[in-house]
C-alpha distance (Angstrom), angle and dihedral (degrees) to the residues before:
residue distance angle dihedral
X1 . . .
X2 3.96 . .
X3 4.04 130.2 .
X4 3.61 119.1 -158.4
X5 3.44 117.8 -106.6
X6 4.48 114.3 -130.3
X7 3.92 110.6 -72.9
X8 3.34 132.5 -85.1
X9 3.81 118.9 -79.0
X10 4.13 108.9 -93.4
X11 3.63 90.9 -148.9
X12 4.12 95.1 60.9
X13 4.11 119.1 55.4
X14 3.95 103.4 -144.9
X15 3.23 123.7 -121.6
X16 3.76 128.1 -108.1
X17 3.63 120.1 -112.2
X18 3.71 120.3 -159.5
X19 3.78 100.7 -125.7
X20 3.49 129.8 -148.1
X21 3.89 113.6 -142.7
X22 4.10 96.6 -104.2
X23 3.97 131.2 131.3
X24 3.08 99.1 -118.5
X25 3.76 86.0 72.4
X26 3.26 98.4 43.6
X27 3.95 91.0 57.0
X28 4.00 88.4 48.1
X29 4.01 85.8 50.8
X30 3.82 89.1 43.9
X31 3.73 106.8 44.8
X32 3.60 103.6 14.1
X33 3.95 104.1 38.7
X34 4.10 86.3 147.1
X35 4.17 97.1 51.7
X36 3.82 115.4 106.6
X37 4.04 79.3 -133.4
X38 3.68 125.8 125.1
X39 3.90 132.5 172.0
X40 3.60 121.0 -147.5
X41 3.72 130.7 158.3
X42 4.26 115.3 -93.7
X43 3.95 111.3 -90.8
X44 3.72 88.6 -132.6
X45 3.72 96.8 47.2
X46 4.16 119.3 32.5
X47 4.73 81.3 -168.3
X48 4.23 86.6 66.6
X49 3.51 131.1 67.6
X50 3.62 119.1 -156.8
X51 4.47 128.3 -165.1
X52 4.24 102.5 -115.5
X53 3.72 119.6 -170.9
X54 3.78 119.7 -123.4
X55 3.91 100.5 -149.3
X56 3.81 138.2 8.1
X57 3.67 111.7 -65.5
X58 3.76 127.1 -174.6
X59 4.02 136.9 -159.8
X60 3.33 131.5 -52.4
X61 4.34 90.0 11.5
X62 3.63 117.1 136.0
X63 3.53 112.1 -128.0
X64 3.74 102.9 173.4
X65 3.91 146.1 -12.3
X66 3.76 128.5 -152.4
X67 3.75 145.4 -179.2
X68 4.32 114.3 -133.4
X69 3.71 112.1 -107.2
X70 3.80 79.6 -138.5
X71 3.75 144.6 -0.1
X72 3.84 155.3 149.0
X73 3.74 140.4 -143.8
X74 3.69 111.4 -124.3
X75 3.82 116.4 -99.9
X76 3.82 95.9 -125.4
X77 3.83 93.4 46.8
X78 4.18 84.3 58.9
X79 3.27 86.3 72.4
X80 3.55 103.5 56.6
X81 4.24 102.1 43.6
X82 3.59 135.9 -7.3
X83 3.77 131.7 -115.8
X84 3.81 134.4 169.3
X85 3.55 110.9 -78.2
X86 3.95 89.9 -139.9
X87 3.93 103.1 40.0
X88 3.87 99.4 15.8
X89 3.99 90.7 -137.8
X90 4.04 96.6 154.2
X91 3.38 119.7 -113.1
X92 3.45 114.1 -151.3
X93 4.39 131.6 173.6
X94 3.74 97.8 -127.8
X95 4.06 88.8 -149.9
X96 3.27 95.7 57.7
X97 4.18 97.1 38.8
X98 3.55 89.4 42.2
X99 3.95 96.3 52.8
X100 4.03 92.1 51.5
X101 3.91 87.6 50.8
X102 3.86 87.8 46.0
X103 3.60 85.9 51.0
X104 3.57 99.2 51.5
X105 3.84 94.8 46.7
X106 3.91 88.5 49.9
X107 4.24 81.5 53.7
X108 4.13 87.7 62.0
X109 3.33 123.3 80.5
X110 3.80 100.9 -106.9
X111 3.46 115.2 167.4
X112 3.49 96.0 -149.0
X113 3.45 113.5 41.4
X114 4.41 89.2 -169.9
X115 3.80 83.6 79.9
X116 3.94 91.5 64.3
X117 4.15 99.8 101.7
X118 3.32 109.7 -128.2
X119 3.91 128.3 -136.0
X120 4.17 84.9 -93.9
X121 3.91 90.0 47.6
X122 3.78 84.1 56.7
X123 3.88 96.0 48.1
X124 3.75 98.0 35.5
X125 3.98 83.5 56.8
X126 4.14 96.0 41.5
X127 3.85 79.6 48.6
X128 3.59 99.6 48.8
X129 4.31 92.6 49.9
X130 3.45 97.2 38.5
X131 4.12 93.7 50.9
X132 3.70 105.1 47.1
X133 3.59 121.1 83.1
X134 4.02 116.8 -131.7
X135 3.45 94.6 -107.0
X136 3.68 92.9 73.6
X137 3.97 88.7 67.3
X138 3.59 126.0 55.5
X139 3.71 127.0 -62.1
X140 3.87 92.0 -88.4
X141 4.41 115.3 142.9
X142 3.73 91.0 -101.8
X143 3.73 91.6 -139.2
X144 3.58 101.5 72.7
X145 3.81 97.0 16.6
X146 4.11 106.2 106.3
X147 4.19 84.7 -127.7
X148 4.06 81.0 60.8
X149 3.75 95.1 49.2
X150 4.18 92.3 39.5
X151 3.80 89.2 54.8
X152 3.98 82.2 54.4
X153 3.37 100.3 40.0
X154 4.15 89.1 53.2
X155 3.59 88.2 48.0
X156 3.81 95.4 65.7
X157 4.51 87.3 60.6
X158 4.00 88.5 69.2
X159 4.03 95.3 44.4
X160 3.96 91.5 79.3
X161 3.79 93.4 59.0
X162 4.13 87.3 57.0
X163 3.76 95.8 43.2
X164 4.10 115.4 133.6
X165 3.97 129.3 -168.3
X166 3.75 129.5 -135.6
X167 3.49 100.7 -80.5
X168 3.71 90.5 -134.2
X169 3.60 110.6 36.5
X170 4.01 100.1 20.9
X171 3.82 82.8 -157.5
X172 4.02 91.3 106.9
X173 3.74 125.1 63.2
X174 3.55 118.5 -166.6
X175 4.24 132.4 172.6
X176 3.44 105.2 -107.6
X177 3.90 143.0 -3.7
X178 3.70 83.6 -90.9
X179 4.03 102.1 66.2
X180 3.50 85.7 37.5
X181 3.89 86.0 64.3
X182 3.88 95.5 37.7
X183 4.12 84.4 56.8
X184 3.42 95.1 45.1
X185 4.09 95.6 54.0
X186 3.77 89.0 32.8
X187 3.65 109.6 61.2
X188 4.42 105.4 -53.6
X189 3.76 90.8 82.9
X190 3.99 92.2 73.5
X191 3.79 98.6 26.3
X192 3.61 94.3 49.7
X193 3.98 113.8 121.7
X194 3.70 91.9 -157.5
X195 4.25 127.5 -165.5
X196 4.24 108.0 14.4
X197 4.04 79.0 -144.5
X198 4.16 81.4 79.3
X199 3.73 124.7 47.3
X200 4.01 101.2 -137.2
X201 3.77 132.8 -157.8
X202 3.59 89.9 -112.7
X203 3.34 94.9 51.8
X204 3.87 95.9 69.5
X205 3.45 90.5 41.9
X206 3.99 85.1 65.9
X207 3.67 97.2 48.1
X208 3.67 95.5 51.8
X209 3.60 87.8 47.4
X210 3.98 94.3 51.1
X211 3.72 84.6 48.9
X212 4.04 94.9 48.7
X213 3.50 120.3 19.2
X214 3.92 126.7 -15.4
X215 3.93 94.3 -155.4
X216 4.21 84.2 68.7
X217 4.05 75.7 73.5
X218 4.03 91.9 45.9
X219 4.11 84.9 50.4
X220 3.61 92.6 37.2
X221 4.30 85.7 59.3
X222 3.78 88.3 56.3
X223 3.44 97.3 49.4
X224 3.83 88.3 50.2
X225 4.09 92.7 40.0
X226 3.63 82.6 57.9
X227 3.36 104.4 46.1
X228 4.11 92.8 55.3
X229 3.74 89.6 45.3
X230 3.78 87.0 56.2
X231 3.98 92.9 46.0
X232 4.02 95.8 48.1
X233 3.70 95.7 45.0
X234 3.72 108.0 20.6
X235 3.56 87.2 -129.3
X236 3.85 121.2 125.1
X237 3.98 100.0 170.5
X238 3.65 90.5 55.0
X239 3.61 96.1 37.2
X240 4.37 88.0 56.3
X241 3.85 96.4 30.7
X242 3.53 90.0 113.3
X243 3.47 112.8 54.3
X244 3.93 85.1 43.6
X245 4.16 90.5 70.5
X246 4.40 84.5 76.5
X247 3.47 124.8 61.2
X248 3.70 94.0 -165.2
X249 4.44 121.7 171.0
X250 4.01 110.5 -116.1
X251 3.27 121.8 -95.3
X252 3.64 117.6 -84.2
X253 3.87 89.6 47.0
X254 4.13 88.2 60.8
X255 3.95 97.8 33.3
X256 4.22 106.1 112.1
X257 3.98 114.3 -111.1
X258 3.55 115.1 -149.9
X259 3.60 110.9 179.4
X260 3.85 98.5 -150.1
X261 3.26 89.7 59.8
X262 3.89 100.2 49.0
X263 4.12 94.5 37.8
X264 4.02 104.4 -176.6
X265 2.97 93.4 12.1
X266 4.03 118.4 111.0
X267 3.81 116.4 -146.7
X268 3.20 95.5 -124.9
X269 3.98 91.6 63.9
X270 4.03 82.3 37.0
X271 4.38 86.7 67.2
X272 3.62 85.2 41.7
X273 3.28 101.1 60.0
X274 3.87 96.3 47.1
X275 3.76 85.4 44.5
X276 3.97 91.3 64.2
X277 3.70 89.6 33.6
X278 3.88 88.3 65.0
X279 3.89 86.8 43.0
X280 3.55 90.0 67.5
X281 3.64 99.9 37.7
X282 4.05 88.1 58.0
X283 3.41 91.6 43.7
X284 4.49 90.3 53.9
X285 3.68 84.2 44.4
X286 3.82 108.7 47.2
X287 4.07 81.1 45.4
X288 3.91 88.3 57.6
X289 4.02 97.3 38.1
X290 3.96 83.6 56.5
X291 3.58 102.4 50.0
X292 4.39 88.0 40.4
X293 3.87 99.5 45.8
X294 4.02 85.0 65.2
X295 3.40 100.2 43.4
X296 3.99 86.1 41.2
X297 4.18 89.4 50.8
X298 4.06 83.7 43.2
X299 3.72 84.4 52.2
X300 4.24 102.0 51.6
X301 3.44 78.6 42.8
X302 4.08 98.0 -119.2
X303 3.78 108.7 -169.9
X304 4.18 93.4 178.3
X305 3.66 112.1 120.2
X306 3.83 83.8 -145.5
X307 3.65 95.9 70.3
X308 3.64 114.5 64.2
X309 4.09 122.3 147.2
X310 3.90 86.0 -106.7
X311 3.74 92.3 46.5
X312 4.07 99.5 58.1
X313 3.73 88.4 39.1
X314 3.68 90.4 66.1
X315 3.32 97.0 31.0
X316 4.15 85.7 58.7
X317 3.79 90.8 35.8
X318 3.57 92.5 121.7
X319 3.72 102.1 66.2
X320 3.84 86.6 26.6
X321 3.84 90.9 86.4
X322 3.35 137.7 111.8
X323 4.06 90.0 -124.4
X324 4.27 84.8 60.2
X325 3.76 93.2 46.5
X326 3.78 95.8 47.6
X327 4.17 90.6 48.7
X328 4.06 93.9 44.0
X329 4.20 83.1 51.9
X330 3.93 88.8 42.2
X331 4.10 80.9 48.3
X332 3.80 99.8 50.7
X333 4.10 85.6 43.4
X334 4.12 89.2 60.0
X335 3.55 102.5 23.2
X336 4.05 115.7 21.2
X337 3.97 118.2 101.8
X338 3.21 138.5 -118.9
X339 3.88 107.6 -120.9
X340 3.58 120.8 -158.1
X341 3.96 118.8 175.1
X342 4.02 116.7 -177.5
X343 3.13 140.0 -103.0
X344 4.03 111.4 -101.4
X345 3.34 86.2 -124.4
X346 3.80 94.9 55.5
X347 3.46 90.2 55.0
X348 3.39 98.9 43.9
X349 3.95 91.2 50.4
X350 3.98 89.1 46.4
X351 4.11 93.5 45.9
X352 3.81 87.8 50.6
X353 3.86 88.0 51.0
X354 3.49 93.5 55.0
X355 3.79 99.3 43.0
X356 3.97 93.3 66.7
X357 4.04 88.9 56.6
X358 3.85 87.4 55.6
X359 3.79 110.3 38.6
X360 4.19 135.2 -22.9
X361 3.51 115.6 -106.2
X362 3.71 107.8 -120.5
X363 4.16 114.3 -168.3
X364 3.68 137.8 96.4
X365 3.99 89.6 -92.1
X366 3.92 84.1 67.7
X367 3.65 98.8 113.9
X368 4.16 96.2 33.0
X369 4.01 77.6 56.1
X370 3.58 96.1 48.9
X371 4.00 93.3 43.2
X372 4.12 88.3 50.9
X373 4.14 87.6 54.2
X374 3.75 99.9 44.6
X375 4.11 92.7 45.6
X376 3.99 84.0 50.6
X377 3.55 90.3 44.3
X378 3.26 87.4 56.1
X379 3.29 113.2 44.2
X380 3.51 95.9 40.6
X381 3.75 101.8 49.0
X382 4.09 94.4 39.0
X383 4.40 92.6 44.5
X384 4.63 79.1 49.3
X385 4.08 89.4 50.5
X386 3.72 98.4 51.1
X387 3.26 104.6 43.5
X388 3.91 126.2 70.9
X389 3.62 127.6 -142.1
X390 4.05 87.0 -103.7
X391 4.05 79.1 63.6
X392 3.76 94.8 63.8
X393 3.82 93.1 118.9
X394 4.02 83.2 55.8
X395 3.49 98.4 49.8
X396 4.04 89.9 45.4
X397 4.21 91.5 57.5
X398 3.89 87.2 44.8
X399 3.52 106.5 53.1
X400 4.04 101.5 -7.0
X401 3.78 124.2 -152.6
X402 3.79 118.8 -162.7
X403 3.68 106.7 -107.8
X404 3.71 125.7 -172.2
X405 3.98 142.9 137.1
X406 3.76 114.8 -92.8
X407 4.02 121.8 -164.7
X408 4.19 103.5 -157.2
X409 3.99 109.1 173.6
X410 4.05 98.5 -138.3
X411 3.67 100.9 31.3
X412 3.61 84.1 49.2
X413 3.61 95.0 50.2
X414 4.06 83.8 70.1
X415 3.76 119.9 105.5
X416 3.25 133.0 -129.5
X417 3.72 130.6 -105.6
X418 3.81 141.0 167.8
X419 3.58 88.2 -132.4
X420 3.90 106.3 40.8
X421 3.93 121.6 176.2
X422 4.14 90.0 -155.3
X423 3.15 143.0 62.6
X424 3.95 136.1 -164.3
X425 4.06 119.6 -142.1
X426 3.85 131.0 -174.5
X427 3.63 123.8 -133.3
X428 3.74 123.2 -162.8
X429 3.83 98.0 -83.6
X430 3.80 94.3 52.3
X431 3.66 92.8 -105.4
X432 3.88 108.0 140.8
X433 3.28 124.7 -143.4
X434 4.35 130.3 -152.7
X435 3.76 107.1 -139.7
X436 4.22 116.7 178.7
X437 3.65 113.4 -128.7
X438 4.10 99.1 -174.7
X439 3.85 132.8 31.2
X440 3.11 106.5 -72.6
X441 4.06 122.8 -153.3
X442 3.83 133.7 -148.5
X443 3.68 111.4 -84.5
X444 3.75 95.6 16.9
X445 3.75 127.3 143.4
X446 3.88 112.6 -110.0
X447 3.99 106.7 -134.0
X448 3.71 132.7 -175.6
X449 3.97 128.9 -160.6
X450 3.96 117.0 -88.3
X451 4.08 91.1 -123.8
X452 3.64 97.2 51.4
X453 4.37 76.0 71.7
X454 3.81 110.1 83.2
X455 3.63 108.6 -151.3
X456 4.37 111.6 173.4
């Protein structure tokens, strides 16, 4: 779930942190026993936990990277590009991309319109990256080099043509047999609406959700994540152990009230409403999570008499509850993340960038190369200067990034600040990653800004 982050610097001892016994910690200790990271519960308040560092940090370090526990891609993004629904790596058709960007660079005034790559510019140059071996460039670590993160960046243009569906449902797309799996045993096998022949429970669960609230969905995966975790190791305090680190209020008590927007409407009949709006969402899913977790224990082919759909549900009825569904959607509303992975393109663009400050590209593909950076450049840095920030929906059908809501325990265990000294990026395969932006002392509070939260 986690990667550890580089080691600590071997010039600087780091501090000791008195540490409360909490799991957050003991993931940090477990998967990240190199991070400068510690969690320790807020001075002020012995209920929160807060992420310390342990020695001086400074900007642009990484201290850690981390995979969500859970997340979604928005509904309205889906409509503008495609990524896997387990790993959220975009998959893109490089025609079809390639002939909008064409398209838009043709819409510039260009002089020259020769120095508009063309579709085989683009795949002589994804070719050339994604062929040769590192040792062909200089001796650079190949992980942070920008001829390491090209070769991974032209590795995503080939993942489309390898794509598979859920066998069942053909709803979710994923990059390879292998997230397909990792969905399926993570939280797909119970939320999956199977054959369109068949209306399912789950299925209206789904559409009142895309109609509502999308982080019902983001719960709803929790529930589910649990509920497998329980059924493969028969252990329920393990399975929940991480949604019981935040003590968050439900839903309708955290949910923002603007009065404009609700005119005549008091907010104490605004909570109300969301309150029996949740009601019903529960009551769609636990319908759905009945009728799947048989088929699912049909499916993994579960021959013990002790494991029957009505037996895990009450084993699990404790965080099967409406009271636990309305505090892990109250959760995702203060703490969940806005993810935001880029566009190939982006990437591409930005790895080309960085490749002419380390070494020149010397090869017969040279100019196809240099044609495929200036269109990006381009396109990319003219379609950002026109439009405003009240054109996001623009710039997403232009040159679409996958954007989503991502719950990830430790990065989430952050606070919030109008002055943060980190921030959290997204790289293709949804890890995210904790950069500092500020010095950083020994002992200090990490902090992240209150918009990099996405709270529907």
């Amino acid at each position: 779930m986690i990667k550890a982050a580089n080691s600590v610097d071997a010039k600087e001892k780091p501090i000791s942190i008195p540490i409360a016994g909490n799991y957050i910690q003991q993931l940090i200790e477990r998967h990240l026993p190199s991070a400068p990271i510690a969690c320790n519960h807020v001075s002020s308040d012995q209920t929160a936990k807060a992420i310390y560092a342990t020695k001086s940090c400074h900007p642009t370090e990484l201290l850690w990277k981390e995979l969500p526990y859970a997340a979604l891609q928005q509904e309205v993004n889906k409509m503008h590009i495609t990524c896997c629904a387990n790993c959220f790596t975009p998959l893109i058709e490089l025609e079809a991309e390639w002939a909008r960007v064409h398209q838009i660079a043709q819409m510039r005034k260009i002089s020259n319109q020769n120095q508009i790559a063309s579709l085989q510019d683009l795949r002589d140059t994804i070719s050339y990256f994604s062929m040769h071996q590192n040792k062909s460039f200089s001796p650079i670590e190949v992980e942070s080099s920008a001829i390491g993160r090209l070769q991974d960046a032209c590795e995503v243009f080939s993942l489309a043509e390898s794509a598979v569906k859920c066998p069942s449902c053909e709803d979710e797309i994923y990059c390879s047999i292998e997230c397909q799996q990792d969905a399926f045993w993570d939280s797909h096998g119970l939320l999956c609406a199977g054959s369109k022949q068949q209306v399912s429970a789950i299925t209206q669960f789904f559409a009142f959700a895309k109609q509502t609230n999308e982080l019902f969905v983001l719960a709803a995966k929790i529930l589910a994540k649990i509920l497998i975790g329980y059924i493969k190791t028969s252990n329920l305090p393990n399975a929940r152990a991480v949604i019981e680190q935040f003590n968050t209020p439900p839903w309708w008590n955290v949910a923002e009230f603007e009065r404009e927007e609700h005119y005549g409407k008091s907010e104490e009949a605004f909570r109300a409403s969301l309150e029996a709006v949740l009601h019903q969402a529960f009551e769609y899913l636990m319908v759905g999570l009945m009728e799947n977790v048989a088929s699912f224990l049909d499916s993994i082919g579960s021959s013990s008499p002790a494991f029957t759909a009505e037996s895990v549900i009450t084993a699990c009825k404790e965080c099967l509850n409406v009271d636990v569904y309305a505090q892990l959607v109250g959760l995702f509303v203060v703490k969940n993340i806005r993810m935001e992975i880029d566009h190939p393109f982006q990437t591409l663009q930005i790895s080309l960038m960085d490749l002419q400050t380390e070494q020149l590209i010397s090869s017969t593909l040279e100019e196809s190369i240099q044609r495929v950076q200036q269109t990006l450049l381009l396109v990319l840095s003219e379609t950002n200067a026109e439009l405003s920030d009240s054109d996001s929906d623009s710039m997403d059908i232009l040159i679409p990034n996958v954007i989503g809501s991502a719950f990830l325990p430790i990065i989430c265990t952050m606070n919030h600040n109008v002055t943060p000294n980190c921030t959290v990026l997204f790289t293709r395969s949804g890890q995210a990653s904790v950069f500092v932006i500020k010095n950083v002392k020994q002992g200090e509070e990490l902090s992240m800004q209150y918009d990099e939260t996405d709270s529907p």
